[in-house]
Biopython code that builds the backbone (N, CA, C, O; Angstrom):
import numpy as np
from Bio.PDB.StructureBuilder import StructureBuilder

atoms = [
    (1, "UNK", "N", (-35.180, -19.875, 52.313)),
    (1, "UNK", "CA", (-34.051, -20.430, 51.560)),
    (1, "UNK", "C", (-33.295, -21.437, 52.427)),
    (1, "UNK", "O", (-33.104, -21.035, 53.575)),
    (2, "UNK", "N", (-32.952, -22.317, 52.221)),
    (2, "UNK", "CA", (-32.017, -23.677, 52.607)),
    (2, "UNK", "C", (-30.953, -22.856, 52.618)),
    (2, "UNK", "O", (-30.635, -21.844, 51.993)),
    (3, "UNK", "N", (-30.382, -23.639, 53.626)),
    (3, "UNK", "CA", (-28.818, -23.247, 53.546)),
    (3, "UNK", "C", (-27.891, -23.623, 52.798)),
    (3, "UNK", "O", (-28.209, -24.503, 51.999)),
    (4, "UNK", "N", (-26.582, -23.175, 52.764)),
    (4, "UNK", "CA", (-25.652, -23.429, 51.724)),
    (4, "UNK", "C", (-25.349, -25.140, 51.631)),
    (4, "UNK", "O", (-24.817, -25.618, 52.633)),
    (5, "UNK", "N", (-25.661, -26.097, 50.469)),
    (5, "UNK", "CA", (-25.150, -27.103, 50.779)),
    (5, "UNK", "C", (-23.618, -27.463, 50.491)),
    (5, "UNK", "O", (-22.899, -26.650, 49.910)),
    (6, "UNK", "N", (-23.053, -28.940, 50.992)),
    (6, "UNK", "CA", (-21.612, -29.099, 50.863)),
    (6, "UNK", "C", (-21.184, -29.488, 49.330)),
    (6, "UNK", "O", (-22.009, -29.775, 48.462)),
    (7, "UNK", "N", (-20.168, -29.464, 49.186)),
    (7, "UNK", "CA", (-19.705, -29.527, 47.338)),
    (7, "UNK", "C", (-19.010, -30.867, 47.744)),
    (7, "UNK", "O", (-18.823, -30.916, 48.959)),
    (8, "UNK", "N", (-18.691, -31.680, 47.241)),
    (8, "UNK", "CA", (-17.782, -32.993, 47.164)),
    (8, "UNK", "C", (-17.063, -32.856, 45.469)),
    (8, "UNK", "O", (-17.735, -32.744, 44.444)),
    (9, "UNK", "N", (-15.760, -32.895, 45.533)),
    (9, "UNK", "CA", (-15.169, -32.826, 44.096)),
    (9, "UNK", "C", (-14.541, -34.433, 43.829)),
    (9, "UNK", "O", (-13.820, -34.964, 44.673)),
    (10, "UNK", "N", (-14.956, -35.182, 42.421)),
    (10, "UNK", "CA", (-14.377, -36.516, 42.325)),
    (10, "UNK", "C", (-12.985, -35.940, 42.003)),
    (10, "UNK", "O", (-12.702, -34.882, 41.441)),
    (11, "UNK", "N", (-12.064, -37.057, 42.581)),
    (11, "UNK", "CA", (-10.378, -36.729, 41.968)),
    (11, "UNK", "C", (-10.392, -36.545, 40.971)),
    (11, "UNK", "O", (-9.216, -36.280, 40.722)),
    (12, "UNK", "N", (-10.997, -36.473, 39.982)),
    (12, "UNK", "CA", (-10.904, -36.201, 38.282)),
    (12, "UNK", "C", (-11.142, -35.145, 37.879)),
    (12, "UNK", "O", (-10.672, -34.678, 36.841)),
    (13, "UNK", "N", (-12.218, -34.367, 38.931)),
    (13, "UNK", "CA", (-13.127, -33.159, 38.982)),
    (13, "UNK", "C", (-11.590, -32.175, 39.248)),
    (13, "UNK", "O", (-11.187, -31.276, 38.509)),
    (14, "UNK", "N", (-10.915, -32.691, 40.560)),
    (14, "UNK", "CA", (-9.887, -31.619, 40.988)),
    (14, "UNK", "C", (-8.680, -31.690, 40.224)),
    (14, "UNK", "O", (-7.943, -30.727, 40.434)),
    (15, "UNK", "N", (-8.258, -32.506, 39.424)),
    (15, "UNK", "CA", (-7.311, -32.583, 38.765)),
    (15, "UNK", "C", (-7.617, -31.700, 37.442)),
    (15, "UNK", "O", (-6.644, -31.023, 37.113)),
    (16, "UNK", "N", (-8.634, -31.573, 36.699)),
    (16, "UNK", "CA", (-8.795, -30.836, 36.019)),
    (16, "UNK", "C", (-9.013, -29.563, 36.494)),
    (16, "UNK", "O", (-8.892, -28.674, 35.651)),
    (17, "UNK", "N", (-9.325, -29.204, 37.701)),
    (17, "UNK", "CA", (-9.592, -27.744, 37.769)),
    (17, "UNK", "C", (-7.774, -27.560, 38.579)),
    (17, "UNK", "O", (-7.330, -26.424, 38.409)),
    (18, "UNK", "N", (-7.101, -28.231, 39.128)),
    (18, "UNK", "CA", (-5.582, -28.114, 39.269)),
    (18, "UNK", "C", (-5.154, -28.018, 38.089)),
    (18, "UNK", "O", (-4.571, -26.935, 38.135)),
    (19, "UNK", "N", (-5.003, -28.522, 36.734)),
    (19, "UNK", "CA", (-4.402, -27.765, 35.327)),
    (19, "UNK", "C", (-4.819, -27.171, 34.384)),
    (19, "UNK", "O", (-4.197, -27.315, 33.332)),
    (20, "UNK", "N", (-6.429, -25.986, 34.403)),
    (20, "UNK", "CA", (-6.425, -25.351, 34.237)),
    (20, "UNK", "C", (-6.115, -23.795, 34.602)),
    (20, "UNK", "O", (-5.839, -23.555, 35.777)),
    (21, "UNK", "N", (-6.144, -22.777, 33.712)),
    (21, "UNK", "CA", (-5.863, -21.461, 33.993)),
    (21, "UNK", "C", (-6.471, -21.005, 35.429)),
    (21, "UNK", "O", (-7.675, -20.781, 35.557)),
    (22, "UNK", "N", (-5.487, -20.877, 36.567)),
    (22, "UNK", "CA", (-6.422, -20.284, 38.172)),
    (22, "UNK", "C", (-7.835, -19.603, 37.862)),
    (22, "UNK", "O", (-8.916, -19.949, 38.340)),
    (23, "UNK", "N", (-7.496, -18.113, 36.573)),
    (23, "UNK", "CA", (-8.881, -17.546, 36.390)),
    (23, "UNK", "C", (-9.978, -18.124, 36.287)),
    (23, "UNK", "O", (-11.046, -17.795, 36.803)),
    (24, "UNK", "N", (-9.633, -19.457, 35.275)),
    (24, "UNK", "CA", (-11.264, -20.331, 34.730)),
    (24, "UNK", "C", (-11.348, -21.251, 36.089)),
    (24, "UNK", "O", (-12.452, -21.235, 36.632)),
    (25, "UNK", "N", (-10.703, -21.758, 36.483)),
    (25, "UNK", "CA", (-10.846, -22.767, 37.663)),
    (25, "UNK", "C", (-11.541, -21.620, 39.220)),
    (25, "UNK", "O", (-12.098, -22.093, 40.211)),
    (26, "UNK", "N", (-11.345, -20.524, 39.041)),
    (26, "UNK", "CA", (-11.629, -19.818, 40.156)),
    (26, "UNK", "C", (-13.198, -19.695, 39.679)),
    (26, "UNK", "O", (-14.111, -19.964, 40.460)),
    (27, "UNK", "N", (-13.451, -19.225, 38.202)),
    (27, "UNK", "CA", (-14.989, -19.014, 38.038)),
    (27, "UNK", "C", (-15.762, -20.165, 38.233)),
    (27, "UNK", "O", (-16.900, -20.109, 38.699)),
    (28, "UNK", "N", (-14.976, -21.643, 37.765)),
    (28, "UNK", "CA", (-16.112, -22.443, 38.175)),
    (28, "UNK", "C", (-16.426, -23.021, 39.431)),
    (28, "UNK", "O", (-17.586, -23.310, 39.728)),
    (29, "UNK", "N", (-15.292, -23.240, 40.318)),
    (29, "UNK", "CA", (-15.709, -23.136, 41.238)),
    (29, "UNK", "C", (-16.948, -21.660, 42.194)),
    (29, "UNK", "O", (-17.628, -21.776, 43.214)),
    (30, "UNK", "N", (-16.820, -20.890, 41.603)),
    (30, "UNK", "CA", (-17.257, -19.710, 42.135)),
    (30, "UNK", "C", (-19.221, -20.093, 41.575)),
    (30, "UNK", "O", (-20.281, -19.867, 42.158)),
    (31, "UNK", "N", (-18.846, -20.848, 39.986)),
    (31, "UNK", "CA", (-20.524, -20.833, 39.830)),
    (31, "UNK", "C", (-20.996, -21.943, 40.366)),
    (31, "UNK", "O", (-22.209, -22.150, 40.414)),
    (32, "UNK", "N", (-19.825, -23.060, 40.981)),
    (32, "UNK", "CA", (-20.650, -24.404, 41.674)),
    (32, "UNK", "C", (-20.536, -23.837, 43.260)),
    (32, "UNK", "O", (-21.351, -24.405, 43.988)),
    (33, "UNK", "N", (-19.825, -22.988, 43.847)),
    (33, "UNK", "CA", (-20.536, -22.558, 45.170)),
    (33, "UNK", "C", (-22.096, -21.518, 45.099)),
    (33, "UNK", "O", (-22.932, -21.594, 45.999)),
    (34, "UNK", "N", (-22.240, -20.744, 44.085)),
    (34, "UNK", "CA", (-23.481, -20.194, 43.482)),
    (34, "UNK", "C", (-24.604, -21.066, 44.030)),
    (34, "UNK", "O", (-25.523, -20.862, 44.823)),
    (35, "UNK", "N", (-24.139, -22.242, 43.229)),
    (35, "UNK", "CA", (-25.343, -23.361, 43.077)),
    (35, "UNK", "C", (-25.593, -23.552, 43.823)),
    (35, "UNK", "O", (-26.750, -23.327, 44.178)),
    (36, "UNK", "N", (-24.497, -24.228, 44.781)),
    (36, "UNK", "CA", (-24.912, -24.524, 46.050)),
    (36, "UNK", "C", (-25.897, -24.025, 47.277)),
    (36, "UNK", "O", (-26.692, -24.621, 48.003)),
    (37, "UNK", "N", (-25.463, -22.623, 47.164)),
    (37, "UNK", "CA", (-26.586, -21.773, 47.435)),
    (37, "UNK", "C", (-27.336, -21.280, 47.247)),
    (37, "UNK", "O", (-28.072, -20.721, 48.061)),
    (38, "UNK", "N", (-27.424, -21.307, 46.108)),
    (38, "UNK", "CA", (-29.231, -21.130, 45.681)),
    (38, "UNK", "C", (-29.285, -21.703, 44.115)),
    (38, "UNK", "O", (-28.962, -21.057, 43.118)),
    (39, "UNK", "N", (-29.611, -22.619, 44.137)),
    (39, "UNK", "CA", (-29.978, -23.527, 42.819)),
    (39, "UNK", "C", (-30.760, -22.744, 41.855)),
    (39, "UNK", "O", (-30.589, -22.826, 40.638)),
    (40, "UNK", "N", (-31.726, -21.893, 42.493)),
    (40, "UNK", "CA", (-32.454, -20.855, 41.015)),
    (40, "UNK", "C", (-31.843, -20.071, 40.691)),
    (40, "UNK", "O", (-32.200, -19.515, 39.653)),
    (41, "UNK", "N", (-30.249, -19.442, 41.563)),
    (41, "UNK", "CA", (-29.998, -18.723, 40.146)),
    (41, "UNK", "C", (-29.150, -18.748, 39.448)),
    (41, "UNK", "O", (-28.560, -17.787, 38.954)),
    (42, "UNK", "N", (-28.896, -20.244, 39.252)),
    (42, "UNK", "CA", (-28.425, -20.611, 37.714)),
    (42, "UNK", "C", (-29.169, -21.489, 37.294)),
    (42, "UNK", "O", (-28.639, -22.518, 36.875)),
    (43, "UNK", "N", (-30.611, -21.364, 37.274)),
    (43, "UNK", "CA", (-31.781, -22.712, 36.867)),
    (43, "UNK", "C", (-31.682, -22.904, 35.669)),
    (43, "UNK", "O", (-31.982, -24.029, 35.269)),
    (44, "UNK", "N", (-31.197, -21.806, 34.612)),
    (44, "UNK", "CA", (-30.879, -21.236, 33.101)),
    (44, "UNK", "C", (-29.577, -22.089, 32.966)),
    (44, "UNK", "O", (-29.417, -22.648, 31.882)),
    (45, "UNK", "N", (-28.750, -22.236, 33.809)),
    (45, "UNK", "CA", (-27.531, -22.907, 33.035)),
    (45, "UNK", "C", (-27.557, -24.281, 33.857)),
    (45, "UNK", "O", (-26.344, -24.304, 34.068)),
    (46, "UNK", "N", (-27.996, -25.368, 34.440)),
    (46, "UNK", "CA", (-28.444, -26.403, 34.923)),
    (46, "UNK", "C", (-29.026, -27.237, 33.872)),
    (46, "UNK", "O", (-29.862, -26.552, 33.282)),
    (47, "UNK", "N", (-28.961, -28.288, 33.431)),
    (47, "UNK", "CA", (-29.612, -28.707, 33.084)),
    (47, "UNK", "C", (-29.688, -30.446, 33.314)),
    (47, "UNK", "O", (-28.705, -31.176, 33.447)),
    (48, "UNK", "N", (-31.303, -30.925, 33.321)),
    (48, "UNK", "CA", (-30.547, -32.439, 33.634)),
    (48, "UNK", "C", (-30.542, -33.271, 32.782)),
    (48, "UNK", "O", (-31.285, -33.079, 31.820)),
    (49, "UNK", "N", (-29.526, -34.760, 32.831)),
    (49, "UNK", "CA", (-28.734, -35.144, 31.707)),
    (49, "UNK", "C", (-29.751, -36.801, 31.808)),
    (49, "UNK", "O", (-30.106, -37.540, 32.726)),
    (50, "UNK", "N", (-29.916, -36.785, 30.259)),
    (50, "UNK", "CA", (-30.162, -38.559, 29.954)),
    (50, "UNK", "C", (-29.258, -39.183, 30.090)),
    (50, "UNK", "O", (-28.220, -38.521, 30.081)),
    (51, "UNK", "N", (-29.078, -40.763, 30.290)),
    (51, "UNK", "CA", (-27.953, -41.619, 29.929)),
    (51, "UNK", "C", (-26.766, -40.927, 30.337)),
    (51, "UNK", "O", (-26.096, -40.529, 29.384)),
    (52, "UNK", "N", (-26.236, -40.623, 31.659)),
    (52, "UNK", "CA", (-24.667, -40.160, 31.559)),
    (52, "UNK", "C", (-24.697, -40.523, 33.627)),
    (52, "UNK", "O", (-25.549, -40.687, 34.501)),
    (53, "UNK", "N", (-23.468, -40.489, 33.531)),
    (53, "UNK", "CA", (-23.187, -40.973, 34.582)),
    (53, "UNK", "C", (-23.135, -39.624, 36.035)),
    (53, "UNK", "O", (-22.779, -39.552, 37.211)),
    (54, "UNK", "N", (-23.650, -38.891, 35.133)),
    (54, "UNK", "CA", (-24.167, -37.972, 36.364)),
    (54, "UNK", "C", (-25.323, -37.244, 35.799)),
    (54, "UNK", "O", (-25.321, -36.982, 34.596)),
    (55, "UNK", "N", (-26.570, -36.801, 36.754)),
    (55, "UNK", "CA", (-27.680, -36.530, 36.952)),
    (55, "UNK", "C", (-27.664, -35.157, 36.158)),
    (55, "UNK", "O", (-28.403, -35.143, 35.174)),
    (56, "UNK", "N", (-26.841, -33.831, 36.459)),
    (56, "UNK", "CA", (-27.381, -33.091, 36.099)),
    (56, "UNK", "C", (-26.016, -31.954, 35.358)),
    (56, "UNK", "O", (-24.934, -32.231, 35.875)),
    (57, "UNK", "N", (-25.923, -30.933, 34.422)),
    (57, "UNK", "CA", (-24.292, -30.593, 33.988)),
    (57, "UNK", "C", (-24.655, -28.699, 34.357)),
    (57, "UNK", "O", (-25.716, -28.141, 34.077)),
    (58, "UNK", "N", (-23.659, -28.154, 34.911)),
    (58, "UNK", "CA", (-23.815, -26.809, 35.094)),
    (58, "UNK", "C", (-22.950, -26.218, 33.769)),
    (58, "UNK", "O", (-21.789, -26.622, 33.696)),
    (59, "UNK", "N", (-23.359, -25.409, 32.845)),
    (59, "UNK", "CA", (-22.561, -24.748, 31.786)),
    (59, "UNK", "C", (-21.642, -23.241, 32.425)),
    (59, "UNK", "O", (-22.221, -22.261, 32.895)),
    (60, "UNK", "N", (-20.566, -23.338, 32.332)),
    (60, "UNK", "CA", (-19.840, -22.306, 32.889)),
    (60, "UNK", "C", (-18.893, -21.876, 31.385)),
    (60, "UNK", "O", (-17.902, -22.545, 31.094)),
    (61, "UNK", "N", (-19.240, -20.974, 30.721)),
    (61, "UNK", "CA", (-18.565, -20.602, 29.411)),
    (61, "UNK", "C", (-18.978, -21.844, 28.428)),
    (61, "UNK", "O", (-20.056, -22.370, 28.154)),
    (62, "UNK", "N", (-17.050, -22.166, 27.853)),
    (62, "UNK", "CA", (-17.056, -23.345, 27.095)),
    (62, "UNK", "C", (-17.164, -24.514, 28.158)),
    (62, "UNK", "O", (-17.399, -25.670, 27.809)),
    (63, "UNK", "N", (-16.998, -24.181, 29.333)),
    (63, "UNK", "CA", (-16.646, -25.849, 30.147)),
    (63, "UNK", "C", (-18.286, -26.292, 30.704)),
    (63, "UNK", "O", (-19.303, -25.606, 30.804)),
    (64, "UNK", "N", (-18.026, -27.713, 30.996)),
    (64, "UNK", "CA", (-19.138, -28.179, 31.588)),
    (64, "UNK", "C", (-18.494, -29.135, 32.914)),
    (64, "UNK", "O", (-17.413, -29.715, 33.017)),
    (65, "UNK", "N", (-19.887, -28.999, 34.044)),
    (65, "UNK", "CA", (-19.333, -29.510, 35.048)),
    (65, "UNK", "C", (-20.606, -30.552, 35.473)),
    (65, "UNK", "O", (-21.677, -30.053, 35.820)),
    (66, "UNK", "N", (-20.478, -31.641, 35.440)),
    (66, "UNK", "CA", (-21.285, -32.649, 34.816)),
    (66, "UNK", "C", (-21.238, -33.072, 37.204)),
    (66, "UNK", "O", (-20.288, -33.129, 37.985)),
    (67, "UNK", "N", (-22.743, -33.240, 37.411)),
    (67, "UNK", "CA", (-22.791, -33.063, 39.077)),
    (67, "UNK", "C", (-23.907, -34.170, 39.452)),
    (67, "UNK", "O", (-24.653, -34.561, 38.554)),
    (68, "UNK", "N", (-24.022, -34.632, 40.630)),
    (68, "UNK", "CA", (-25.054, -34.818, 41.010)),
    (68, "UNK", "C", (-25.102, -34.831, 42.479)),
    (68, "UNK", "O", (-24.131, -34.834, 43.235)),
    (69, "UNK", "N", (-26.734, -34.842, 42.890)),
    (69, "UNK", "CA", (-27.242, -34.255, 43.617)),
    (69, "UNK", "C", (-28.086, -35.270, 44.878)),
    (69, "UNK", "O", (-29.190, -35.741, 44.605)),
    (70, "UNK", "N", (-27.431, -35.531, 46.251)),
    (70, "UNK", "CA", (-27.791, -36.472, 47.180)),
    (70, "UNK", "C", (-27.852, -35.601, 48.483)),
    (70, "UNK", "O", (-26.907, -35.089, 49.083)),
    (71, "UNK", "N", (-29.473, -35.547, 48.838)),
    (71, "UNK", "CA", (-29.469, -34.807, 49.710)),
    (71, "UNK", "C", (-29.009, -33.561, 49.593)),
    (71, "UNK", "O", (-29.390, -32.811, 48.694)),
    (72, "UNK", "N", (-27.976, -33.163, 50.669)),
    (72, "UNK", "CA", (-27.504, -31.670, 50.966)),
    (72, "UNK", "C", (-26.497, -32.052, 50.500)),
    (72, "UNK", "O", (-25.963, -32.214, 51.598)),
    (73, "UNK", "N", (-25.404, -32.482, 49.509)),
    (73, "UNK", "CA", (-24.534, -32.829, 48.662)),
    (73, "UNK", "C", (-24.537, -32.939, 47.667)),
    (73, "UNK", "O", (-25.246, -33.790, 47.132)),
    (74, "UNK", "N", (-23.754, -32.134, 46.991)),
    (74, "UNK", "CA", (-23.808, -31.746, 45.063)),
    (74, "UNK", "C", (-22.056, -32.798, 45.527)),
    (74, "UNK", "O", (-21.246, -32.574, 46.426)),
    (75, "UNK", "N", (-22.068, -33.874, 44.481)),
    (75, "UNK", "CA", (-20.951, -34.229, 44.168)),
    (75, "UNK", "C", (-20.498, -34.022, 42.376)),
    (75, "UNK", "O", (-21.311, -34.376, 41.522)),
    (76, "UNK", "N", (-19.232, -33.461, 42.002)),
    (76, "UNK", "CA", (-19.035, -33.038, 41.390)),
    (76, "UNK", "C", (-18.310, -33.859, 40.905)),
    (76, "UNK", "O", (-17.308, -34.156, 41.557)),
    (77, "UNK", "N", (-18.580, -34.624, 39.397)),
    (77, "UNK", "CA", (-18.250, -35.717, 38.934)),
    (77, "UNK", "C", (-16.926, -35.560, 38.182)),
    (77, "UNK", "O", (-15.762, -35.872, 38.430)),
    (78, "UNK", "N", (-17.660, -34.857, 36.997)),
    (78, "UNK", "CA", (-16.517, -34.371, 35.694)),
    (78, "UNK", "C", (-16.522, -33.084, 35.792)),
    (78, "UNK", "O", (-17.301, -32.580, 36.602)),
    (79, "UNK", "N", (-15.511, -32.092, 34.857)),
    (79, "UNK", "CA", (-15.812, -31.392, 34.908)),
    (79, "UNK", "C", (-14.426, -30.838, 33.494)),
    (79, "UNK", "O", (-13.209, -30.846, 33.683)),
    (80, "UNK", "N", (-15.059, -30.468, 32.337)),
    (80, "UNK", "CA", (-14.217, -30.914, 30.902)),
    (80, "UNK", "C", (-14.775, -29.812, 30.237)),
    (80, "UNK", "O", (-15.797, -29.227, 30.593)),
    (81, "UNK", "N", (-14.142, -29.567, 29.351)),
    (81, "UNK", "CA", (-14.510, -28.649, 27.959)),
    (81, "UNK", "C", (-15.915, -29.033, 27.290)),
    (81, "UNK", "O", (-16.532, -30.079, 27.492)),
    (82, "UNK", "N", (-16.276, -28.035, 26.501)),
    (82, "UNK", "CA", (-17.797, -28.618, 26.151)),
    (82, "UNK", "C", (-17.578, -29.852, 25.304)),
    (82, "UNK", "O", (-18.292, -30.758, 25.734)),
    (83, "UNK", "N", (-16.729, -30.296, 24.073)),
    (83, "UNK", "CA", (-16.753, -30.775, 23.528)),
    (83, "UNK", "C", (-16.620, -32.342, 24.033)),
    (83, "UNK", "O", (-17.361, -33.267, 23.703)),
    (84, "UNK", "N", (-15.466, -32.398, 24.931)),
    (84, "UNK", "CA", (-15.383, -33.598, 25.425)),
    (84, "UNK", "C", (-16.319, -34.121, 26.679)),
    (84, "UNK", "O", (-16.064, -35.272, 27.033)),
    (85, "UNK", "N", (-17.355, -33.449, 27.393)),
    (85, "UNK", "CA", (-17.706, -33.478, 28.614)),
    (85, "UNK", "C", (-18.906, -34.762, 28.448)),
    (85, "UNK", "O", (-19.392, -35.164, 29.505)),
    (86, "UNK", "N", (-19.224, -35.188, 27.585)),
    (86, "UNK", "CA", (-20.445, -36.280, 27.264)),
    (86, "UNK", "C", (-20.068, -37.947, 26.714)),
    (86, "UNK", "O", (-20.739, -38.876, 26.264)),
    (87, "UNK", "N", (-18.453, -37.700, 27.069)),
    (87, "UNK", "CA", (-17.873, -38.857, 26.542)),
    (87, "UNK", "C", (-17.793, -39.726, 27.815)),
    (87, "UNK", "O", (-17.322, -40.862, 27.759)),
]
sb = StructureBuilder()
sb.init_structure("model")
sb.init_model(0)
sb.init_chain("A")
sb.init_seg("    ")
for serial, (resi, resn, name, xyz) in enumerate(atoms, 1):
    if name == "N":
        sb.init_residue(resn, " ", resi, " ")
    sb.init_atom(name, np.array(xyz, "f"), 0.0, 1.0, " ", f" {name:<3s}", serial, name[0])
structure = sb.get_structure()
């Protein structure tokens, strides 16, 4: 197994997880350090994206956290409700 890689959050990424509820902002961060360390086991909620300005979106509940992936760096683009996350 690779080691844990680093997370990079875009200012847009942290501003939304700064005004949501601590609980939901604690889980997603909790399932994008997951990832980080081991990408298979959330291979089920990963998926990668056509046409969008990031590579690949992790599903955490209703939210999506829209990421991509350089080297040993997951940068974490968006990160929005399901409905709005593809706009």
């Amino acid at each position: 197994m690779a080691g844990m890689r680093d997370i990079a959050y875009s200012r847009a990424a942290l501003r939304v997880l700064d005004r949501m509820p601590a609980n939901v902002a604690a889980r997603i961060r909790a399932k994008i350090e997951q990832y980080a360390a081991d990408p298979e086991s959330l291979a089920n909620n990963v998926k990668a994206l056509q046409n969008a300005e990031a590579g690949f979106r992790l599903r955490v509940g209703d939210w999506r956290i829209l990421f991509d992936e350089a080297g040993n760096v997951i940068a974490v683009i968006k990160i929005a409700p399901r409905g709005g996350a593809y706009e």
